[in-house]
N, C-alpha and C positions, 0 to 999 in steps of 0.2 A: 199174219198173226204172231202176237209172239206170247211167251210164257212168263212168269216174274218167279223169283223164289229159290233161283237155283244161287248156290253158292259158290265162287270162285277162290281161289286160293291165290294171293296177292305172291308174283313174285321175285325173286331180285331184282328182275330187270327192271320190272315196273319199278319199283323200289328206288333203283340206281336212275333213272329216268325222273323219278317224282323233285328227287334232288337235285339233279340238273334242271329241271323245269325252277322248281324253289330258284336255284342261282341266277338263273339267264333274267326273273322277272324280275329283280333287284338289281341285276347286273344292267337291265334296259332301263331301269328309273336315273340309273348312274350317268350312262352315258348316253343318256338324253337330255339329263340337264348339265351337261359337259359340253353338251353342242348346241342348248339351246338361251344357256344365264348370257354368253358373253354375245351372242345372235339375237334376243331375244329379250328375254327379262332385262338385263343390265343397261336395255337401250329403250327403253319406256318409256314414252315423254318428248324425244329426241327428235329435232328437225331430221330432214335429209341429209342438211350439210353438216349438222355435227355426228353423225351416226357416219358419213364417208370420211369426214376427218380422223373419225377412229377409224375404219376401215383401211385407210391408207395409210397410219402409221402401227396400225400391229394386224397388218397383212397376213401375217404367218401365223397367227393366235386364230384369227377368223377363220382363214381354212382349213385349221387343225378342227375346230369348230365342227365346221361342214360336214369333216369327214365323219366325226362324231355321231351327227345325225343320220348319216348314211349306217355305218354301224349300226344305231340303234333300230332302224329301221330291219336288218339283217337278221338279227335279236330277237324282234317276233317271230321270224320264220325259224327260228333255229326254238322257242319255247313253244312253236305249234306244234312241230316233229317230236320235239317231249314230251308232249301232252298227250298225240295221238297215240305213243304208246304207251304210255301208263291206260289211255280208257281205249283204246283197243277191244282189249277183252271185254266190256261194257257192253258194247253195240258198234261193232266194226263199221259198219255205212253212217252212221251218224257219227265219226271218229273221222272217218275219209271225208265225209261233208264240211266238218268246221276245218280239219287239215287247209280242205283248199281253198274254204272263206278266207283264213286265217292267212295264207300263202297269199290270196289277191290283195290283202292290204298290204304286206308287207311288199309285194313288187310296184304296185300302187304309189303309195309312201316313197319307197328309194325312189320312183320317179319322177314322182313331184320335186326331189331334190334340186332338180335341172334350174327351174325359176331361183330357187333359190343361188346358186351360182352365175346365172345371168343377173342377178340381182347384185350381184357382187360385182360384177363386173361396170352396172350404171355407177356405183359408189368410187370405184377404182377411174371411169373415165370424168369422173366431177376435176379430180386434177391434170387433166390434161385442157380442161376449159375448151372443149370440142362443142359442148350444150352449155346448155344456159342452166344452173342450178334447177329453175323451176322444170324444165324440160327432164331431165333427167330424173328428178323426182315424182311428175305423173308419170315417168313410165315404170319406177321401178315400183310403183303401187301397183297399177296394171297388171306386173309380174305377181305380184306378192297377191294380188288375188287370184291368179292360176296356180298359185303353190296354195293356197289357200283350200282351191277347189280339189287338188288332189289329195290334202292330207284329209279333210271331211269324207274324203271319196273313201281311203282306207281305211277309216274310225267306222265307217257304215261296215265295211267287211270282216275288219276285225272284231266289232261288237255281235254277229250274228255269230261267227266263228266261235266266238270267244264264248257266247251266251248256250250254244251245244255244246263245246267243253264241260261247263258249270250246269247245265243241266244234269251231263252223265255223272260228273261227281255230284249231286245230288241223289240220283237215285242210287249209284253204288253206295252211298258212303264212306267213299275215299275220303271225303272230308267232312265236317258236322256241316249238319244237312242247313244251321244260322249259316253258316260261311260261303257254303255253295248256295244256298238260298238267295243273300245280300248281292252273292253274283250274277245271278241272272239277272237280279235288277237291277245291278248296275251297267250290266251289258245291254238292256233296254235303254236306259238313257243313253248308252254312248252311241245307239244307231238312231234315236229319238234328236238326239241334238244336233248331229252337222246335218240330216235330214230338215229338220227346223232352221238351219243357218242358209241354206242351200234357197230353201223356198221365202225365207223373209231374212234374208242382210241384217236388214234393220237393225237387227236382235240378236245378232251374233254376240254381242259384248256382254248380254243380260243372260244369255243361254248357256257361254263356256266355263262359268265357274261351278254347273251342275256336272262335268267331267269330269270332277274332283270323285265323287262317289268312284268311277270306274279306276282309278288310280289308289285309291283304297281298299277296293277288291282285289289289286292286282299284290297289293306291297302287303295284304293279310295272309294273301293265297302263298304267297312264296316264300314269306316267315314259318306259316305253318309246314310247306310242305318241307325246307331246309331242316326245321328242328325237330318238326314232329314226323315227319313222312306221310306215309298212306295207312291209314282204318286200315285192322283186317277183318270187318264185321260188314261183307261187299256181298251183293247181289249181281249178278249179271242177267241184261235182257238177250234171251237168246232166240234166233226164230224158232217154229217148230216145223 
């Protein structure tokens, strides 16, 4: 059982935490598309062999890239440890629950990296003419859907994680209850969609521009929490 109503006094730390939480969720929009435009976006469209022709002439750009995404992968885990103490005082077991939602995508994620690096390596062995263009190109598809399956893997963990975060700031008040509201629902979609990609491929292409919601939860949550901080008009649920 628990009780509702009791008042909590917001304090530095939470405070000093809310704004590092604010930083890190800006800071991961950053350098995710640092490691994901010149990986990613900027190769859209691109056969194999012109996506390894860049690969093996700005080598060094691509795995600066990589690391990028490892990083941002890092980044979650370092704005779940922010989170958890700022709602801590909230509901400490439901603060430790999304903590280690939160932690599973993020080791999740950095793991899935792997494919991604061996995928670099198909592109890198195109010029040694070991394989035959097509050869090397269904395999580093093959890869690219086991990177695939992992990062869907950590959008499932991070969306629940993510969606107890924004719960507790909901009921506390740490943030207006539209903004944590918008959050949960956007943390619904983010474990509704690689769930959906997972069981029907097909529809992968028609389902990931609905991820856009949870990426606008994140860059609203960490504007307000950098400029405005935490409510101090907070309830905590406490057992009795």
């Amino acid at each position: 059982n628990h009780t509702e109503g009791h008042h909590i006094q917001v304090t530095a730390e939470q405070r000093t935490y809310a704004r590092i939480a604010g930083i890190m969720f800006l800071a991961h929009f950053i350098i995710e598309e640092l490691g994901d435009y010149p990986t990613i976006l900027a190769r859209s469209g691109e056969t194999f062999a012109q996506t390894a022709r860049y690969v093996v002439d700005h080598e060094a750009l691509w795995r600066a890239a990589l690391l990028c995404v490892g990083l941002a992968w890092i980044s979650v885990a370092v704005v779940a440890f922010a989170l958890y103490v700022v709602l801590e005082p909230v509901h400490k077991r439901f603060a430790q629950l999304a903590l280690i939602l939160r932690l599973g995508g993020s080791f999740v994620g950095a793991a899935s990296l792997m494919f991604r690096v061996v995928k670099t390596q198909f592109y890198s062995a195109s010029a040694a003419a070991m394989f035959t263009t097509e050869q090397l190109g269904r395999l580093a598809a093959m890869t690219q859907q086991g990177a695939n399956a992992g990062i869907y893997t950590a959008w499932i963990f991070m969306g629940l994680g993510e969606g107890i975060f924004f719960a507790l700031f909901w009921r506390s008040r740490y943030l207006p209850r539209a903004l944590a509201g918008f959050g949960v629902f956007a943390c619904i979609v983010l474990v509704a969609v690689p769930m959906g990609s997972l069981a029907y491929p097909q529809y992968q292409a028609m389902l990931k521009p609905l991820l856009l919601t949870s990426l606008l939860a994140e860059l609203a949550t960490g504007l307000w929490l950098l400029v405005k901080g935490l409510q101090s008009d907070t309830h905590a649920i406490t057992p009795t």
